[in-house]
C-alpha positions, 0 to 999 in steps of 0.5 A: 162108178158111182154105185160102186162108190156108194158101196164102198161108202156102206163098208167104210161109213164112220160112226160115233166110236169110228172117226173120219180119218178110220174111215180114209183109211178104210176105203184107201185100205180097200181100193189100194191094198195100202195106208194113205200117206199123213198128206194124202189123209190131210187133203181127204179129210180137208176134202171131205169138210169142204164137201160136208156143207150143211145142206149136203150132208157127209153122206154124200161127201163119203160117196164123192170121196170114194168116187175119187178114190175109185177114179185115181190112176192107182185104181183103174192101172195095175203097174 
């Protein structure tokens, strides 16, 4: 899951002229087939501050992030 999440993170990587909330739609957009609600955005993003610690880096909360995605009940069960 982690190599696939690292993956993900190489398609959806922000950069100065995408912002970090382009990139939480990006990778919902990839692992959900859908836009993330206004509060699924919210936590992610609060999600990725907290995890973006100055010793970690965003690089590595880009790959947890994606790492939850790819974990998430909607992902792993088709309804």
């Amino acid at each position: 899951v982690r190599q696939q999440a690292e993956k993900l993170v190489a398609r959806i990587r922000p950069s100065a002229d995408v912002p970090l909330e382009t990139a939480i739609d990006r990778a919902y957009q990839f692992t959900f087939a859908r836009q993330p609600s206004k509060e699924e955005r919210n936590r992610m993003l609060a999600f990725l501050n907290q995890q973006a610690a100055p010793n970690t880096g965003m690089n590595i909360a880009l790959t947890e992030f994606c790492q939850v995605l790819l974990c998430l009940n909607e992902f792993v069960y088709v309804e």
